[in-house]
N, C-alpha and C positions, 0 to 999 in steps of 0.2 A: 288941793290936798291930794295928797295920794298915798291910794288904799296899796297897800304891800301885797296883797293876794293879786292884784291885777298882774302886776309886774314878771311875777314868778311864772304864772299862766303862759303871758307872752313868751318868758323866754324858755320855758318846756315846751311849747308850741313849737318853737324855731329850731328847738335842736332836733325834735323829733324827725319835723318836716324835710331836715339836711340828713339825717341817716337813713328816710326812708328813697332822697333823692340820689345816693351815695348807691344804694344795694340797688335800685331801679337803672341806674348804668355801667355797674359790675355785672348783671345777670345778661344784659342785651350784648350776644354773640355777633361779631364781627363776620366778615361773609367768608361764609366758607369757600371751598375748592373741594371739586371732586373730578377725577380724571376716571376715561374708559378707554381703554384698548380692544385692538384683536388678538387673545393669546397665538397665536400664529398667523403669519405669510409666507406667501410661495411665491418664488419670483426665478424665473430661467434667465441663466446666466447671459448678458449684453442686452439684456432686457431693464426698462425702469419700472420700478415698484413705487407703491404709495401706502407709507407704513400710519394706519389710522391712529389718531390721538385726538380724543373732544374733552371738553370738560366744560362744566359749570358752574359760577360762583353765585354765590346770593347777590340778586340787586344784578347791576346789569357791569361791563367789563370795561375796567379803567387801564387804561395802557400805558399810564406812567406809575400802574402800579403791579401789571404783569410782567412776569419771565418765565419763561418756556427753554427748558434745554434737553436734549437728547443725547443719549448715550450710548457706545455700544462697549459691552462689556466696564469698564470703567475710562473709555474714552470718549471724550465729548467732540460728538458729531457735530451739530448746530445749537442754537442758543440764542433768544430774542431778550433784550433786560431794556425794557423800558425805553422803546422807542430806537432800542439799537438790536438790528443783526447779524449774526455771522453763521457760518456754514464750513466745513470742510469741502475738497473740490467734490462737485455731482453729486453734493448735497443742498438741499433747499429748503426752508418752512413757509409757508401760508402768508399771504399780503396781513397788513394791519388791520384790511376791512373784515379778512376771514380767521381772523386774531378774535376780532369784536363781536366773532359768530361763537366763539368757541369752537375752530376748528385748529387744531395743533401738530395737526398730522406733517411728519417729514417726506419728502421725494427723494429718491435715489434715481439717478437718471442712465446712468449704467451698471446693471449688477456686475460684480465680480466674486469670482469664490472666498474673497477674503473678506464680505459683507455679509457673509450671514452670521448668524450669531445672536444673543439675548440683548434685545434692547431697552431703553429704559427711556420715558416720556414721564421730565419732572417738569410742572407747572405749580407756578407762586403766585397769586395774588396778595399782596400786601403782605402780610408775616404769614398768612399761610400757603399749605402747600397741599399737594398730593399728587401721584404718580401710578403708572401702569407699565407693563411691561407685553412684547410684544415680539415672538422667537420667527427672524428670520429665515426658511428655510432655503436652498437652493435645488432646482433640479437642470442639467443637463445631459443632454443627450448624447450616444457614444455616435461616434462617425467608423465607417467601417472603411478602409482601403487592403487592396490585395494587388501586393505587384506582379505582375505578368507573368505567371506562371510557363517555365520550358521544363520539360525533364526528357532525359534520354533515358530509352529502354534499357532497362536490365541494370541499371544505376540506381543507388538509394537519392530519392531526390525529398526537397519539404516545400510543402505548401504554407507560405505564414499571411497569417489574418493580422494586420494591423487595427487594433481598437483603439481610439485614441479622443476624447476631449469632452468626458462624461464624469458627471458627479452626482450623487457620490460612489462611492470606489465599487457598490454591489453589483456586478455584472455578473450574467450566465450566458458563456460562448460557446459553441462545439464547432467541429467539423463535419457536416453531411456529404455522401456521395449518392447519387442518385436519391436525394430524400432521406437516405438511411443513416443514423448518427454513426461516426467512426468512434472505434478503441482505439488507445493507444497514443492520442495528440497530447499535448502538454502546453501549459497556459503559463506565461509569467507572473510573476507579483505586479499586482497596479503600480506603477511607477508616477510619482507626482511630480508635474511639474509647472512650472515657475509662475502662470497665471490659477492654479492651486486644483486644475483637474487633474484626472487622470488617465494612463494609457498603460496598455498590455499587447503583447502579442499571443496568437493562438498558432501552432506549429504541427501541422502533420507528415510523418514523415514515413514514406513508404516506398519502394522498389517499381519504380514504373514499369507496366509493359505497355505494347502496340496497342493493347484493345482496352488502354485505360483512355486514350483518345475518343472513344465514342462518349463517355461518364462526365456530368457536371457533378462540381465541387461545387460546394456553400460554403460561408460561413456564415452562423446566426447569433444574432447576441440578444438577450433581453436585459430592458433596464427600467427601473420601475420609473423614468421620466417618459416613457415607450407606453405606447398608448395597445402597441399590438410587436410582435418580434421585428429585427430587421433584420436584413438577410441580402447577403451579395454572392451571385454565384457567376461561378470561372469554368470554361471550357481548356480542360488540358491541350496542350500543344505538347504530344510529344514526339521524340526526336530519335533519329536510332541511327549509330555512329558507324559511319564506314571502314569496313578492312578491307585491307590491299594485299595481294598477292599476284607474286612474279613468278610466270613458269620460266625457269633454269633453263636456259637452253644454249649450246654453243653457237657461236658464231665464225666462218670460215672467210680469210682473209680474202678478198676480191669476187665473194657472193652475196649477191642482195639478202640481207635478213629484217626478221623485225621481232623491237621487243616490244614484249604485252603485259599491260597492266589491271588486272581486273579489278575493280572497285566494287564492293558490295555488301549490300543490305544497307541501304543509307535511307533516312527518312527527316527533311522532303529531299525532291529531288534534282535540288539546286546544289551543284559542286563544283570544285574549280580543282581542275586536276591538268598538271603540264609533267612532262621529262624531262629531267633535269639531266648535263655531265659535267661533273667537275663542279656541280654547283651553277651553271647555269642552265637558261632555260632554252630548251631546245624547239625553236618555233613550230618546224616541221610535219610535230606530232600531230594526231588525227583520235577521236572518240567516239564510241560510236553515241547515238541515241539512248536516254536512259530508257531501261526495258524493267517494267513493274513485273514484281513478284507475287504470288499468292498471298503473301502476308502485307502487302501495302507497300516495300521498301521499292529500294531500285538497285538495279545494278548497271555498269556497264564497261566497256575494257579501253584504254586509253596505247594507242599503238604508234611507236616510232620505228618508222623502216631508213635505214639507210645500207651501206656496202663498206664494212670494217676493213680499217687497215690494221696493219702488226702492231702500230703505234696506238689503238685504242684497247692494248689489253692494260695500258697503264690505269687506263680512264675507270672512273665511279660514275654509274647512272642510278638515277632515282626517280622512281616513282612520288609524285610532292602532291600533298589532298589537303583542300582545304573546306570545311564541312560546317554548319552552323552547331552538330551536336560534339563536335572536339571543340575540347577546351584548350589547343593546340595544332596546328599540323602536324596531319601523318604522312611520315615519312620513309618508306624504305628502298634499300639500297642494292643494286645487284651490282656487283666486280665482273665485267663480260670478259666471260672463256673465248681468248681468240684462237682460232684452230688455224694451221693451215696444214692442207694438204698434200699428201709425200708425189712424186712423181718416181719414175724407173728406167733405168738403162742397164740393159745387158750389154756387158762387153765382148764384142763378137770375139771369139776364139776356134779356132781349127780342132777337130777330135782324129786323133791318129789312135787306131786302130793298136791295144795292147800294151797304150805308153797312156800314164796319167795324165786328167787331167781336169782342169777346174771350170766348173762354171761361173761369174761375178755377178751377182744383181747391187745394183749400188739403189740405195730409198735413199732422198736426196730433198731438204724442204720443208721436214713435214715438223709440228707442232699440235700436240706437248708430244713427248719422247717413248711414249709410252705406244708401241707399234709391233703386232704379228705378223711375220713374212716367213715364207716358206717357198722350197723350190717342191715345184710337182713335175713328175712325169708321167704324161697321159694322164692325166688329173686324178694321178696320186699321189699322197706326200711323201719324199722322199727322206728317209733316215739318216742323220748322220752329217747335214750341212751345217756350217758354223756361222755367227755372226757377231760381225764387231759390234764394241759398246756403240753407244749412240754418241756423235761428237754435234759439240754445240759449232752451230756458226756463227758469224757475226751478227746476223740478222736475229739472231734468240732461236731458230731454228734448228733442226736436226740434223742427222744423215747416218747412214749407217750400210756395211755393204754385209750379205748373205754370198756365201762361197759353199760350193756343193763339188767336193773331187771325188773324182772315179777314174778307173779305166774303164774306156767302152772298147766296147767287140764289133763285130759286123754286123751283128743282130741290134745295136744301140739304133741303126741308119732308118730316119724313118721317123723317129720319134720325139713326142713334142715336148718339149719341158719349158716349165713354167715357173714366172716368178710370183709367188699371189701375195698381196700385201693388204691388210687389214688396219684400219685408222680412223678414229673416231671423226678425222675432218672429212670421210668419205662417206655419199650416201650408199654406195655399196665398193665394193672388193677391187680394188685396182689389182689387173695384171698383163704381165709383156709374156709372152712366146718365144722360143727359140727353138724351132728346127733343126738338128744336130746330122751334118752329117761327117760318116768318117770318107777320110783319107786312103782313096781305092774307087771308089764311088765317082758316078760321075758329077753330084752336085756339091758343091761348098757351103759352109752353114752359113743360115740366115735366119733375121729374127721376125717377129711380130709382135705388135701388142694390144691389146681387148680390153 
C-alpha cells in the first residue's frame, strides 16, 4: 500500500535538491584573467627592447584555451591562439613553455622610430579576457659633423654644424668660440627624415680675419637621450687671397729688360704663379722665395727678362696666380710699351760768312712719336728752329728733321752747336755736335756726337 505523504516528500525532496544543484554551478566562477604591464619603456633606436606582459588565470594555464595578441595602436603586432603563432617582422612572443608561465611579454629586435607608440597586451583564456597597456618610448642621440671649415680674410665666410639622427626633435645647439657662446648663428627647423629621426643645421656666419686662426670653434648640442653635452670643435683654417701688381714700365727695342710681378699678402704660402703672352706660358720666368710678412702672409715678385723686339708691342703678357684662397685665377694683364730709341745726323754743311744758312738734325728710329729736340749753341737753346711733323716708317717707327737758319758772321767761327734730343726710350739725353766753321777760316766744319 502506499501512503501518498511519502510520495509527495520524495518528490519536494528532488526538486529542491536540483535547484539547489542548479544555483551551486551558476555561482562557481570560471577562471579568471588578469594582465600587468609596464606603463612605459625606453628603448634607443637599433636597439631590441622587451615590452613586459604577465598574467594570471585561476587554476593553472590551458593552451588550447589561450590567446595572447599585441597591438600597437590598432595594429596587430603578434598573436598566439591556441597552439598557433604569428608575429610581424622583428617581432616575437615567448615559447609555449613560458606561455605556461604566464609570461606574454613581446621582443622587438630592432627599434626604429616608427615603433614607438601605445601598446596594448590582450590575453584570453577561455571566454575571458583582460589587457594592459604599455607606452613605448624612444631616445636617440644627435651625432654632430662639421665640414672642414676654410675662410678667407676679410670675406664673410659660415661655419655650419651639421646635427643629424636624434629623437625626439628637442635639441639645444649653439656656436662657441674660445668657450664663449656666439650671437647671431641661426639654426634650421628639425627636418625629418625617412628612418623618422631627425636633422638640423647650426650656421654662424662672420667676416674672418688673420687672427681668427689662433680661436677654436665648437659646436654643442644637448639632448635629453645625452647623458652630459656633446661638443665638436674645429680649428679655423684661414686663408688670405693674393693681389697682383705690375710696375708699368717701358721696354726699349734690342735692350735686355724684365717684367715684374709682385704677388702679395697670400695665406699659406703655397702658389703657382707663371707669365704668361699671348696666353701662353712662358718658361723662362724666375720667383723669387716667399718672404713672410708681419701679419703671417707672404709675398714675393715673380720676374721675366728677356730683350724686346718691335714685334712684341702687339703681344699681351700676364701675370696668372693660382692660390687655394681664389675661388678663381687671378689674373692681370699688361700691353708692354715697346720703345725704341731715336738716333742723329747732322748733315755737314759749309757756313759762308753773311749768306744764310741752315743747319739739318734728322731724329731718325725713335718710338712712340712723342720727342723733344732742340739745336743749342754753346749749350744754349737756340730760338727760332723749326721741325718737321713726325713721319711714320715702315717699321711703326718715327723720324723727324729739326732745321735751325741763320746767317753767321766771323764771330759764329769757333762755335759748338748742338743737336739735343730727349725720348722716353733714352736713359738720358742723346746729342751730336757740330763745330761751325765759316768760309775765310782756315778749318772746314765738322761734326761730333756725345
Amino acid at each position: 500500500m502506499t501512503v501518498p505523504g511519502w510520495t509527495g516528500v520524495s518528490s519536494l525532496a528532488l526538486g529542491v535538491g536540483g535547484l539547489l544543484l542548479s544555483l551551486l554551478f551558476l555561482r562557481t566562477p570560471g577562471p579568471k584573467v588578469q594582465v600587468t604591464t609596464t606603463p612605459s619603456s625606453w628603448a634607443r633606436l637599433g636597439s631590441g627592447v622587451l615590452l613586459h606582459c604577465r598574467f594570471t588565470v585561476e587554476g593553472s594555464v590551458a593552451l588550447d584555451s589561450l590567446r595572447v595578441q599585441w597591438y600597437l595602436g590598432e595594429v596587430k603586432v603578434a598573436w598566439y591562439d591556441r597552439g598557433r603563432s604569428q608575429a610581424q617582422s622583428g617581432a616575437s612572443l615567448p615559447s609555449e613553455k613560458e606561455l605556461q608561465s604566464g609570461h606574454a611579454s613581446m621582443s622587438l629586435a630592432t627599434v626604429t622610430p616608427w615603433d614607438k607608440g601605445m601598446y596594448k597586451c590582450v590575453v584570453w583564456h577561455g571566454e575571458h579576457h583582460h589587457q594592459g597597456e604599455t607606452r613605448l618610448h624612444l631616445l636617440v642621440g644627435p651625432t654632430i659633423s662639421i665640414p672642414r671649415p676654410q675662410a678667407v680674410a676679410g670675406k664673410e665666410t659660415s661655419l655650419l654644424c651639421h646635427v643629424w639622427g636624434f629623437f625626439p626633435m628637442d635639441v639645444d645647439v649653439v656656436w662657441l668660440r674660445d668657450g664663449q657662446v656666439q650671437k647671431g648663428f641661426t639654426c634650421s627647423s628639425p627636418q625629418r627624415k625617412l628612418d623618422g629621426t631627425f636633422s638640423l643645421t647650426l650656421t654662424y656666419t662672420f667676416t674672418a680675419d688673420l687672427h681668427d686662426s689662433g680661436s677654436v670653434f665648437s659646436c654643442r648640442v644637448y639632448h635629453e637621450v645625452l647623458g652630459q653635452s656633446l661638443q665638436q670643435d674645429v680649428f679655423l683654417d684661414i686663408l688670405a687671397a693674393p693681389t697682383v701688381s705690375i710696375p708699368r714700365q717701358p721696354a726699349v727695342v734690342g735692350m735686355k729688360t724684365s717684367l715684374l710681378c709682385h704677388i702679395r699678402g697670400f695665406l699659406p704660402k703655397d702658389v703657382d704663379v707663371v707669365w704668361l703672352r699671348d696666353g701662353q706660358v712662358l718658361k723662362d720666368s724666375t720667383h723669387s722665395s716667399p718672404q713672410m710678412n708681419p701679419d703671417g702672409t707672404f709675398d714675393l715678385t715673380l720676374t721675366y727678362t728677356f730683350t724686346p723686339a718691335r714685334s712684341d708691342a702687339s703681344s699681351v703678357f700676364s701675370c696668372h696666380v693660382h692660390h687655394a684662397a681664389l675661388e678663381q685665377p687671378l689674373q692681370e694683364d699688361v700691353p708692354l710699351v715697346i720703345l725704341d730709341a731715336p738716333t742723329i745726323s747732322i748733315q755737314r754743311q759749309q757756313g759762308i760768312a753773311d749768306a744764310e744758312t741752315s743747319l739739318l738734325c734728322h731724329v731718325k728710329g725713335f718710338f712712340p712719336k712723342d720727342v723733344d729736340v732742340a739745336w743749342l749753341r754753346d749749350g744754349q737753346v737756340l730760338q727760332g728752329s723749326t721741325q718737321s711733323s713726325p713721319k711714320r716708317n715702315q717699321d711703326g717707327t718715327f723720324s723727324l728733321t729739326l732745321t735751325y737758319t741763320f746767317t753767321p758772321t766771323h764771330s759764329d767761327a769757333g762755335s759748338i752747336f748742338s743737336c739735343h734730343v730727349h725720348h722716353a726710350a733714352l736713359g738720358h739725353p742723346l746729342q751730336a755736335n757740330i763745330s761751325l766753321n765759316i768760309l775765310g777760316h782756315s778749318e772746314s766744319p765738322r761734326a761730333s756726337k756725345s
